[in-house]
C-alpha positions as CSV (number, residue, x, y, z in Angstrom):
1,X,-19.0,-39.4,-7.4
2,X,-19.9,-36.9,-4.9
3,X,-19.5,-39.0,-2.0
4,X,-16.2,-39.3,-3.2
5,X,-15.4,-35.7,-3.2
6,X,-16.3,-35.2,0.1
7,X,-14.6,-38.3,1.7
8,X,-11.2,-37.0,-0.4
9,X,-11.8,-33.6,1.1
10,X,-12.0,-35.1,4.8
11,X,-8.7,-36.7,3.7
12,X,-6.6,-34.2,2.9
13,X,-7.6,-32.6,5.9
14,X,-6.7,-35.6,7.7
15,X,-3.0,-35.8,5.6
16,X,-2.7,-31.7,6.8
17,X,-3.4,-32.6,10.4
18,X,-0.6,-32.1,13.4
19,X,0.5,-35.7,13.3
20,X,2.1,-36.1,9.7
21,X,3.2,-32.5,9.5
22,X,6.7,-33.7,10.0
23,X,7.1,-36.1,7.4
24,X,4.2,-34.5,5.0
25,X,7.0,-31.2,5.3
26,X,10.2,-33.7,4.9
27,X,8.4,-35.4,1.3
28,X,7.5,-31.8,0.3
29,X,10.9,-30.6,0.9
30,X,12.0,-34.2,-1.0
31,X,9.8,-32.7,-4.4
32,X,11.3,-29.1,-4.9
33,X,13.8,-28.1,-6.9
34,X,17.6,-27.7,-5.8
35,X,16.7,-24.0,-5.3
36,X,13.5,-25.0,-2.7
37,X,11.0,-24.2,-5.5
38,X,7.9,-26.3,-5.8
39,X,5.1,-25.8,-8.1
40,X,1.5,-26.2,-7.4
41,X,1.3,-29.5,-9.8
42,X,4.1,-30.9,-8.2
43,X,3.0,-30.3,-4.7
44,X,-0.7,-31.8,-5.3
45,X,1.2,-34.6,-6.3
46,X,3.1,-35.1,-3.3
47,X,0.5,-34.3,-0.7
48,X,-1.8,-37.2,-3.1
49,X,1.3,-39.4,-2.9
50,X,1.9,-39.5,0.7
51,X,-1.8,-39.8,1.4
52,X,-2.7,-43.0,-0.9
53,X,1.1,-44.6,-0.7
54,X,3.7,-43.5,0.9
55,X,4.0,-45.7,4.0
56,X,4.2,-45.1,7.6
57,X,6.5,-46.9,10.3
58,X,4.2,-49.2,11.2
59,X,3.7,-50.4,7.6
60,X,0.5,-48.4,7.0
61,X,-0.6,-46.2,5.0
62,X,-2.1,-42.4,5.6
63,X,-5.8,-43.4,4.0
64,X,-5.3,-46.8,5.9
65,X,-5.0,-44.7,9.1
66,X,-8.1,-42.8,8.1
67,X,-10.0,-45.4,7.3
68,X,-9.5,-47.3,10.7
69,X,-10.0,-43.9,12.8
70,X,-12.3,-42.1,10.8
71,X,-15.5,-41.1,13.3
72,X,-18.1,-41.4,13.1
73,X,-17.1,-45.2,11.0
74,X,-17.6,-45.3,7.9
75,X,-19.9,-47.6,6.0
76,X,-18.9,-50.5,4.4
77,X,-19.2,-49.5,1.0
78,X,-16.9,-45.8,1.2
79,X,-14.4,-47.9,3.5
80,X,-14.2,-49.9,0.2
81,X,-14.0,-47.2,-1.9
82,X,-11.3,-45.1,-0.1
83,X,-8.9,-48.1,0.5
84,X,-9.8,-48.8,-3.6
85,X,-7.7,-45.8,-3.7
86,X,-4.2,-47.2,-2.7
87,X,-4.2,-48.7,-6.5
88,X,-2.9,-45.8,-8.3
89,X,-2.2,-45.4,-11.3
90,X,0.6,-43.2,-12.8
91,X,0.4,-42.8,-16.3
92,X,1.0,-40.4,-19.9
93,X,-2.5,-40.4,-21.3
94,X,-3.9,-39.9,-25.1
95,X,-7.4,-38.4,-25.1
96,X,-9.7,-41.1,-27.2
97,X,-12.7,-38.8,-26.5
98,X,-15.6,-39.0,-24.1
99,X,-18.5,-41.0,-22.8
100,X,-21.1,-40.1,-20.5
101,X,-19.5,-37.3,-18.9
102,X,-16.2,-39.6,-18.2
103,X,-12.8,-38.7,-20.7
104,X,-11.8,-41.8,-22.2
105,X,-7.9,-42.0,-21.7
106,X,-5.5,-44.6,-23.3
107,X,-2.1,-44.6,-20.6
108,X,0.9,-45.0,-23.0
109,X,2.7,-46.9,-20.4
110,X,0.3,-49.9,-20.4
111,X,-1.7,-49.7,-23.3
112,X,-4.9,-49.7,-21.6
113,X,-7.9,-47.5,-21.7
114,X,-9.5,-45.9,-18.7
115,X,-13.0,-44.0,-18.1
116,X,-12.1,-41.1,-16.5
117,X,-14.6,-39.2,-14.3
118,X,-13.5,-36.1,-11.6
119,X,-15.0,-35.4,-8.4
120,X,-15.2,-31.5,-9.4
121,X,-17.6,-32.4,-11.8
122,X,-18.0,-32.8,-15.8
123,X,-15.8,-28.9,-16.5
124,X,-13.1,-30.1,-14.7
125,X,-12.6,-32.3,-17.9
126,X,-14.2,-30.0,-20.1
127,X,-11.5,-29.3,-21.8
128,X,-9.9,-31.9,-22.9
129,X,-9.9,-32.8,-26.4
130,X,-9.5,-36.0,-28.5
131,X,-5.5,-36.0,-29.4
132,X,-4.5,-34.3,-26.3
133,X,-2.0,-35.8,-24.4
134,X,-2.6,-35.7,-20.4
135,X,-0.1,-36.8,-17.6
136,X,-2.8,-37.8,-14.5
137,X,-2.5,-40.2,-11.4
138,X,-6.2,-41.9,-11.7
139,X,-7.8,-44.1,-8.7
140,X,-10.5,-46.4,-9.5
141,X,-14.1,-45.1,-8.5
142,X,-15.0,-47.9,-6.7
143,X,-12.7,-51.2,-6.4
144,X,-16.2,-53.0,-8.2
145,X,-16.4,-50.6,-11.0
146,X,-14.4,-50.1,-14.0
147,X,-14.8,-46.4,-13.3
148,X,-11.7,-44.2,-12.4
149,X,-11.1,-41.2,-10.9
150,X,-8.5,-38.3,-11.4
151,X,-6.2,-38.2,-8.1
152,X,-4.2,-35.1,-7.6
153,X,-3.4,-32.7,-10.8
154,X,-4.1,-33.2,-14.2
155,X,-1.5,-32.2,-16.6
156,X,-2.6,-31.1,-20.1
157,X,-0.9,-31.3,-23.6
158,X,-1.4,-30.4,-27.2
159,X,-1.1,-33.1,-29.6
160,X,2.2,-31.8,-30.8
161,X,3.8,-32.8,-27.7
162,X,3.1,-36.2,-27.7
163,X,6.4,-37.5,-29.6
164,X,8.5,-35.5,-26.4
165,X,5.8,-37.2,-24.2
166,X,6.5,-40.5,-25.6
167,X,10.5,-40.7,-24.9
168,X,9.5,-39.8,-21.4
169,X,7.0,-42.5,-21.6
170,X,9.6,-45.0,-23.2
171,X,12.2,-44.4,-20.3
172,X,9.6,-44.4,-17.8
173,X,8.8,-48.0,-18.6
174,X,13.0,-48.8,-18.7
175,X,12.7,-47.4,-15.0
176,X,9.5,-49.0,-14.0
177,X,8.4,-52.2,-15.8
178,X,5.7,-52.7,-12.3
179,X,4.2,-49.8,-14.5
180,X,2.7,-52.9,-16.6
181,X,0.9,-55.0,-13.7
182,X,-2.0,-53.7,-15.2
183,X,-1.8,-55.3,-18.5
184,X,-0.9,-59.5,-18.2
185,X,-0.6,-59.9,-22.0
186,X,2.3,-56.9,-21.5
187,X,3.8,-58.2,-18.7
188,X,3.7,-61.7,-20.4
189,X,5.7,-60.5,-23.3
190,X,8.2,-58.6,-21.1
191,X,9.1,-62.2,-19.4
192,X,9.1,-63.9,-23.4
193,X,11.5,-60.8,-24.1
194,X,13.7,-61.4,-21.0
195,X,14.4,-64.6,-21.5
196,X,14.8,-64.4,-25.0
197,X,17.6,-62.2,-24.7
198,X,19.4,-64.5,-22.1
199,X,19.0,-66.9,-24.6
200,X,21.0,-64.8,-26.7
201,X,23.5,-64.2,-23.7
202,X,24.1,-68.1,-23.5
203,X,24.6,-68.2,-27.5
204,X,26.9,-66.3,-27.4
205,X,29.1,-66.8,-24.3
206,X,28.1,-70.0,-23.4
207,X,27.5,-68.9,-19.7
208,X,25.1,-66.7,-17.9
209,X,27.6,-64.5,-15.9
210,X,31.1,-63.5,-17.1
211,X,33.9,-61.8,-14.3
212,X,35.6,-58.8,-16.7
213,X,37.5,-56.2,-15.7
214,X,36.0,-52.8,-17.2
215,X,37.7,-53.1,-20.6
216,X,36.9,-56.2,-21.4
217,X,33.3,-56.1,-20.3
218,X,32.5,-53.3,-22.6
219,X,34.0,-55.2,-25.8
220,X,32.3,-58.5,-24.5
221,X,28.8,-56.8,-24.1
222,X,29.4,-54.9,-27.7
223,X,29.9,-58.3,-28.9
224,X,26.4,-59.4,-27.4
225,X,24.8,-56.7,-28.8
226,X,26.1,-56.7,-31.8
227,X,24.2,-60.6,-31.9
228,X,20.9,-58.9,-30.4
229,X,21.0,-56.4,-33.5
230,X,22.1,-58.5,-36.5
231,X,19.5,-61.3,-35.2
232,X,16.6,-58.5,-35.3
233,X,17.5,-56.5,-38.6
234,X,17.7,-60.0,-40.3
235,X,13.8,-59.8,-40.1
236,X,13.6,-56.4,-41.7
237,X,14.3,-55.2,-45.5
238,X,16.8,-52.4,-45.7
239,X,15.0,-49.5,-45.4
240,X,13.1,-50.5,-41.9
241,X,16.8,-52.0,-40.9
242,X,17.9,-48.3,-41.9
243,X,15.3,-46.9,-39.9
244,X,15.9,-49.0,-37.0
245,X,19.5,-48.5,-36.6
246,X,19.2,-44.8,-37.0
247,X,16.1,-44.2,-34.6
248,X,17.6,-46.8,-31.5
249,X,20.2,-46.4,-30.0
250,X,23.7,-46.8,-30.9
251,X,25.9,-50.4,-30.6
252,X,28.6,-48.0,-28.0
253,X,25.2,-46.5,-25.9
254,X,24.1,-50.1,-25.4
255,X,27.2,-52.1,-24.5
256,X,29.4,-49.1,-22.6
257,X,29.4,-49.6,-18.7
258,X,27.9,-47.0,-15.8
259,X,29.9,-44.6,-14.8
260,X,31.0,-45.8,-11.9
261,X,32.0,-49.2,-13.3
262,X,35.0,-47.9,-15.2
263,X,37.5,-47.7,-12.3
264,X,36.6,-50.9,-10.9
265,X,39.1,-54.4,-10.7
266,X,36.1,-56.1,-12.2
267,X,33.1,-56.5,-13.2
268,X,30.3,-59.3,-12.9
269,X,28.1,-59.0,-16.0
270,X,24.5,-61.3,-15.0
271,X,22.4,-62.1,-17.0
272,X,19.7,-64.0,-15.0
273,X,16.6,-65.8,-15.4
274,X,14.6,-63.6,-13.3
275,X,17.4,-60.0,-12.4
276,X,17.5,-59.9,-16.3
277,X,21.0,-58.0,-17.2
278,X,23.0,-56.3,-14.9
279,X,26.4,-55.3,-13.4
280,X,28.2,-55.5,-10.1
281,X,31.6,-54.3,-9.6
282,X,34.4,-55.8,-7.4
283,X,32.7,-59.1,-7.7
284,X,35.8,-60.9,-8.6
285,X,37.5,-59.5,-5.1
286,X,34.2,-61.2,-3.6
287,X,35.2,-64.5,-6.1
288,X,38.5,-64.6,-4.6
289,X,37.3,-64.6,-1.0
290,X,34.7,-67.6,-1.2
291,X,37.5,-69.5,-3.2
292,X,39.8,-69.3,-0.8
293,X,38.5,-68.3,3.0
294,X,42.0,-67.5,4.5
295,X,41.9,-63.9,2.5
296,X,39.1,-63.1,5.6
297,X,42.3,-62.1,7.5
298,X,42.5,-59.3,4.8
299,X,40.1,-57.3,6.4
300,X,39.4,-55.2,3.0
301,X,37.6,-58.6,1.6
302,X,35.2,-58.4,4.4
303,X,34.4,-55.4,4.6
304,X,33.2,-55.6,0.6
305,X,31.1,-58.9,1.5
306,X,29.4,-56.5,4.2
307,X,28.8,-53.9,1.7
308,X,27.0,-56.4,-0.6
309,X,25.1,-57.7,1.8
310,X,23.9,-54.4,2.9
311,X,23.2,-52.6,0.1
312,X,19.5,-52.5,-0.3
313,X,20.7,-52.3,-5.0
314,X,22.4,-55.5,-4.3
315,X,20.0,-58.6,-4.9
316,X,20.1,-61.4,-2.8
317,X,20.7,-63.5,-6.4
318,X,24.5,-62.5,-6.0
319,X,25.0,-63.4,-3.0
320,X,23.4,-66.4,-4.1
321,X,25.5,-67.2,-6.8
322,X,28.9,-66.8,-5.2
323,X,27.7,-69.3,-2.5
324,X,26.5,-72.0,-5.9
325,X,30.2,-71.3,-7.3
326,X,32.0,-72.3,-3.8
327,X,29.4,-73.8,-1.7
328,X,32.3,-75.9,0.1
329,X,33.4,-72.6,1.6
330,X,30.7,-70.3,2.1
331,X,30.2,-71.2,6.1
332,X,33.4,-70.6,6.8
333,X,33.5,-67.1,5.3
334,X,30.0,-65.9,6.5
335,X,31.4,-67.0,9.9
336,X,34.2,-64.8,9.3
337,X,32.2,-62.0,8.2
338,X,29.1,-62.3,11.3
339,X,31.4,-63.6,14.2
340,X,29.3,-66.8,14.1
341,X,30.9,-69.8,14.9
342,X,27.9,-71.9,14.5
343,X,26.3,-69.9,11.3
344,X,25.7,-72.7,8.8
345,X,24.5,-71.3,5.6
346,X,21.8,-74.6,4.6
347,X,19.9,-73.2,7.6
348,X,20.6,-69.7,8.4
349,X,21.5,-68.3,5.0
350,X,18.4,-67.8,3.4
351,X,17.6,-66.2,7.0
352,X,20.3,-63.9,6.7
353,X,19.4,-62.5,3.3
354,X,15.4,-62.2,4.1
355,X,16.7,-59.9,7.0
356,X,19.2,-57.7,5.3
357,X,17.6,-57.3,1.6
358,X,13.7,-57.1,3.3
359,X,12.8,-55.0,0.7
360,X,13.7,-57.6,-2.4
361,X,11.3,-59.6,-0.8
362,X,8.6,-57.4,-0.1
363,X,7.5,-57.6,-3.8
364,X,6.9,-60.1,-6.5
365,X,9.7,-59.6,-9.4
366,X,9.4,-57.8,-12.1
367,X,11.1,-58.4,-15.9
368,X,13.9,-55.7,-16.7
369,X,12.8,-55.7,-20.0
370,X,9.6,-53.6,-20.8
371,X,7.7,-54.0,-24.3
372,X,5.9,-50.7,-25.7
373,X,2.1,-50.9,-27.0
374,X,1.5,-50.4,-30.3
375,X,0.3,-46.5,-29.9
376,X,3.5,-45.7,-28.2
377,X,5.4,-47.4,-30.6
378,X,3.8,-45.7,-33.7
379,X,4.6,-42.1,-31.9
380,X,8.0,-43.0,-31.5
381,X,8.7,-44.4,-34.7
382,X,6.9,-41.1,-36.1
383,X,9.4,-39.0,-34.1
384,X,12.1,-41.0,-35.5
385,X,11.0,-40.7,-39.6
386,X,11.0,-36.6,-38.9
387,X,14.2,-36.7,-36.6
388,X,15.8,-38.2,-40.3
């Protein structure tokens, strides 16, 4: 533990050296407020962020760099140690109590409990207090441990908070189900969940992907969820249905489009195996295109092929699926679109998409549906009985 105090203290030295001032001052900048205000929490965050993850051009990492440069070398066993370090974890913590001078911390987000220990010692923790609610970045100790460590500020809460803490914890899990990689038998559910509610999609549509425009798409999906909820409440008696309906959101929140899908010609609502649900506008414009090639000379279809194929939100999958719907065509139309006369999409297309939409593959997928554990679920149902 105090080896790794002084190692962390070498690396924020490192982080505040003349060679990442530039982009350590452009992810500080990134943190504060719209009126250039940043906190002390939030910048201890930041600094810890860019040191253990953020990523550098050549694909490293800051503590990588540190690692491989430090002089004299380190041994084996702290090189371990610090590069241990680039699995962080983010999380909303209940205080279970202590053990051996460790707090022992069960993260809301994954439903798993850590050992908790701090490099400035047992006070640091001191006063902490079973039922308090903490919001931490922890590091494990040592990769070969089970040990953690707290990594940048620790944010403490009374127990009163935790229902506000929860919601926050609820929609960071929406945002973030990689937030569960920790936990297989939650991340196992997540995929059971997914494809349970495409299951329902099929039911009730008898396709996996409808082409709407706006209007239509909202009545369609309010139909779909209106399945998703009568098919759950049949499990309930009334008063948990009761309780259900009026705690979750409403049947209009769930089915009612982004913003910036109302305007649109039309929509493409997915519902895929691995994507889960979502929405892409203008597909139909992209439809028309790959069923009929000669619209290329309308230079407004290409230049919303180009847009999907560079925006880093739109996955490959789509792109995908309009070549499965017209496969007869799609040469002809990404040879419009590249000025390749010899592009062939059998052996350059899956080319094509690795290069543009890098980042889709730089990462294993992860469910859009996230599960809650049962603590988080029991705060938020509390919240709901006293919101009644």
């Amino acid at each position: 533990m105090a080896r790794s105090g002084d190692l962390k203290s070498e690396l924020v030295a490192f982080v505040h050296s003349p060679r990442f001032a530039r982009r350590l001052d452009a992810r500080l900048d990134e943190a504060a407020d719209r009126f250039g205000f940043l906190d002390e929490a939030t910048a201890i965050d930041t600094i810890d962020h860019f040191a253990l993850q953020h990523r550098l051009a050549d694909g490293s990492s800051v503590v990588e760099r540190f690692v491989a440069q430090r002089r004299p070398p380190l041994q084996e066993d702290e090189r371990a140690m610090l590069l241990g370090w680039r699995d962080v974890v983010e999380g909303v913590f209940e205080v279970q109590g202590s053990d051996a001078g460790a707090a022992v911390l069960h993260n809301l987000l994954d439903d798993l409990l850590y050992r908790v220990h701090s490099n400035l010692g047992r006070s640091a923790l001191g006063k902490l207090r079973k039922g308090m609610f903490v919001a931490a970045r922890i590091v494990p100790v040592h990769p070969d441990t089970d040990a953690w460590l707290v990594s940048g500020n620790l944010t403490t809460y009374a127990p009163g908070d935790g229902p506000q803490l929860a919601q926050l914890a609820a929609q960071t899990l929406a945002a973030h189900p990689q937030l569960l990689r920790r936990n297989p038998e939650m991340l196992r559910r997540a995929w059971e969940m997914q494809a349970e509610a495409r299951a329902d999609f099929l039911e009730v549509f008898g396709t996996d992907m409808l082409v709407l425009d706006p209007g239509e798409a909202h009545v369609r999906m309010r139909e779909y969820h209106r399945h998703r909820q009568d098919k759950a409440l049949a499990e309930f008696d009334d008063e948990a249905a009761a309780q259900a309906i009026s705690s979750g959101p409403s049947l209009e929140e769930l089915s009612s489009l982004p913003e910036e899908f109302r305007d649109v010609d039309t929509v493409a609502v997915i519902c895929d195996e691995t994507e889960g649900l979502c929405y892409y506008a203008d597909f139909g414009h992209l439809d028309a295109l790959f069923a009929d090639p000669t619209l290329a000379r309308d230079r407004s279809y290409l230049s919303r092929l180009r847009e999907y194929l560079n925006d880093d939100s739109v996955s490959p999958m789509v792109i995908r699926r309009l070549v499965q719907r017209h496969p007869e065509n799609t040469d002809s139309v990404f040879r419009a679109l590249l000025r390749k006369p010899t592009f062939a999409w059998e052996q350059d297309g899956e080319e094509l998409l690795r290069r543009r939409k890098a980042n889709h593959f730089a990462h294993e997928p992860w469910p859009s549906v996230t599960p809650v554990g049962a603590r988080l679920a029991e705060i938020l149902r509390t919240q709901g009985r006293k919101g009644r």
